[in-house]
N, C-alpha and C positions, 0 to 999 in steps of 0.2 A: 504493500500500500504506500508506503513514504516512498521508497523507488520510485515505485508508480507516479506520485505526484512530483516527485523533482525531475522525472525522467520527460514528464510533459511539458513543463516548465521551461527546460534544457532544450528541448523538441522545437517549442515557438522560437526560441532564440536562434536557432541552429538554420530552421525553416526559413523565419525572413531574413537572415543574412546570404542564404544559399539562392535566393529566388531573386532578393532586391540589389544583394553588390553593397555596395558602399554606402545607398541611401538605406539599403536595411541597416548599417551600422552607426547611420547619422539618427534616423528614428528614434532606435533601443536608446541608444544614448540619451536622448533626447529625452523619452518616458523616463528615464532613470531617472534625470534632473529636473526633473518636473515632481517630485516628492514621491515616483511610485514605487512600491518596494521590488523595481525590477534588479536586478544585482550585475554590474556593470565589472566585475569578478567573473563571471559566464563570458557575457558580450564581448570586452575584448580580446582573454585569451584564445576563444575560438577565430575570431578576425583573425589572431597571430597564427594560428594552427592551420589557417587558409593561405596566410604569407607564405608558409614552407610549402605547402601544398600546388603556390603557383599561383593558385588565383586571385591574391592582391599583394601589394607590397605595403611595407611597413611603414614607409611616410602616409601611403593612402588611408591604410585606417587608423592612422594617431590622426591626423586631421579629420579623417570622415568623423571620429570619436569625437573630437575638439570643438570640431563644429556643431554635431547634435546637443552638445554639454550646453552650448551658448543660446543653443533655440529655448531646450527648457527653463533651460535657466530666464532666460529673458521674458519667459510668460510668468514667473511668480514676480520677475523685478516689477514688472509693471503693475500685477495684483498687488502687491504692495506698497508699489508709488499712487494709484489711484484709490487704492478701496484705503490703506490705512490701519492700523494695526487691530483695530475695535473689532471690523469685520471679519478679517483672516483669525483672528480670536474666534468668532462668532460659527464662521463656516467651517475652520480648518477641521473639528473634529471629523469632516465626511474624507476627510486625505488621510485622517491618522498623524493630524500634525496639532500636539499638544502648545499650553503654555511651557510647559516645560522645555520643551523645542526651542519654543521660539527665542524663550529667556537664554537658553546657551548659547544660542548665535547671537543673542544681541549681546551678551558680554563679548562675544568673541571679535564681533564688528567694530566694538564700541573701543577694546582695546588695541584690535591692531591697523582700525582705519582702513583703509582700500585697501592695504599689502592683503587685509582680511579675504578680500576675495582671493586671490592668488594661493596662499596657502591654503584656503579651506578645497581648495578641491582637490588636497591630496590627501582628505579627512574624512576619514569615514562616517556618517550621518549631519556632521557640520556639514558637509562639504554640498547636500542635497538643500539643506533649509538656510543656507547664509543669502540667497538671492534675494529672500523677503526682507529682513530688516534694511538690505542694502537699498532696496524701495522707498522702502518706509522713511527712510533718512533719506532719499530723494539723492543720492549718488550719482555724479553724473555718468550719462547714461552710455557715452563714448570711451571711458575710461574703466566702467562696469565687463563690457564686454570686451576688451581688451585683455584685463585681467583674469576674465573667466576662461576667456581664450589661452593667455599663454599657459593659469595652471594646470588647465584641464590637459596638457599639450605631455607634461609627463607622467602624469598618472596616463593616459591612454597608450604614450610611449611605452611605457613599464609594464603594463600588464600583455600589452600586443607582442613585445619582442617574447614574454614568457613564456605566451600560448606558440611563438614559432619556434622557442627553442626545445619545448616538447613534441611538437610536431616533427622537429628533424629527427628527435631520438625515438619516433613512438612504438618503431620493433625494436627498441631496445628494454625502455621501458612500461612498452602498455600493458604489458602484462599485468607489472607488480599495479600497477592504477588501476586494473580488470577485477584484482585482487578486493581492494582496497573500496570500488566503486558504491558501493552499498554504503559503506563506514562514512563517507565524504557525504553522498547522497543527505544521512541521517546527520550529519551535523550541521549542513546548510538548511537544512529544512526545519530542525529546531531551534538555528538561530534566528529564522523568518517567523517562526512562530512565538517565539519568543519576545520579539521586537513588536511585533503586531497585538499580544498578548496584554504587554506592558503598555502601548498605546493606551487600548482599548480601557484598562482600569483608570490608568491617569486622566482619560479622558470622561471618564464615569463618576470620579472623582472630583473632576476642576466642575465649575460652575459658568456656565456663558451668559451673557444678557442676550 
């Protein structure tokens, strides 16, 4: 059954990069950074596992990746520069995006100013919710995507070169991953549950107007 479900999951990602090319890998990206809990951990190393495979190169999906980063990214900046923190309070619980959320990006904003954007997107869950305060504080908006662009540029570098340097070895090592696939399967799936889980209370718990 967890198989089952991570192997579906793995399936969609696997399917629209194999049919779309590049713009399946700008997309994925793109849901990613749009607060969905797609896992951009999948997305890239399989692009990278296609690099060895022939059918894209590694500049193409770190930018195809870089690029989708900036699309999602750019629809919460704006949710955030027009609606205002009140409302993303009010609605975010239907994304699973708490007070909690939001208070740790806005320390994180708040502390390190624009570089913020840049590093948070080599940060795991900051890195999906730093676009809304960046809104909210009204950031400007050429300088927003800039920085979402360059950081997004190694995190997609870094996980794309991984997935191709598994691909070059994969009779060597697919085996022992063949082994292991179930073990991995279960642990990304109860870390998704997990994440979703703890939402879902905090969100049951915080009070909205």
């Amino acid at each position: 059954m967890i198989h089952s479900l991570f192997s579906g999951l793995t399936l969609f990602i696997i399917t629209s990069i194999s049919s779309m090319g590049y713009a399946g890998v700008a997309l994925l990206m793109a849901i990613e950074s749009a607060c969905v809990p797609l896992p951009s951990e999948i997305i890239m190393p399989f692009s990278g596992y296609l690099v060895a495979a022939g059918r894209f190169t590694l500049l193409g999906v770190t930018l195809a990746g870089a690029f989708g980063s900036v699309m999602g990214s750019v629809l919460f900046y704006w949710i955030g520069f027009h609606a205002g923190r009140g409302v993303v309070e009010r609605y975010g619980r239907y994304l699973l995006i708490t007070r909690h959320d939001l208070d740790r990006a806005d320390r994180f904003f708040a502390r390190h100013g624009d570089g913020a954007i840049f590093f948070s997107r080599m940060m795991p869950i900051v890195r999906t919710f730093i676009s809304l305060p960046a809104g909210i504080a009204k950031m400007d908006f050429k300088r927003f995507v800039l920085y979402t662009f360059l950081g997004s540029v190694p995190w997609c570098l870094g996980l794309g070169f991984v997935g191709e340097k598994l691909g070059e070895n994969w009779e060597t090592i697919g085996g022992y991953f063949h082994k292991f696939d179930t073990v991995l399967a279960i642990i990304i799936l109860v870390g998704m549950i997990w994440y979703i889980r703890k939402h879902l209370i905090l969100i049951k718990n915080e009070k909205y107007g």
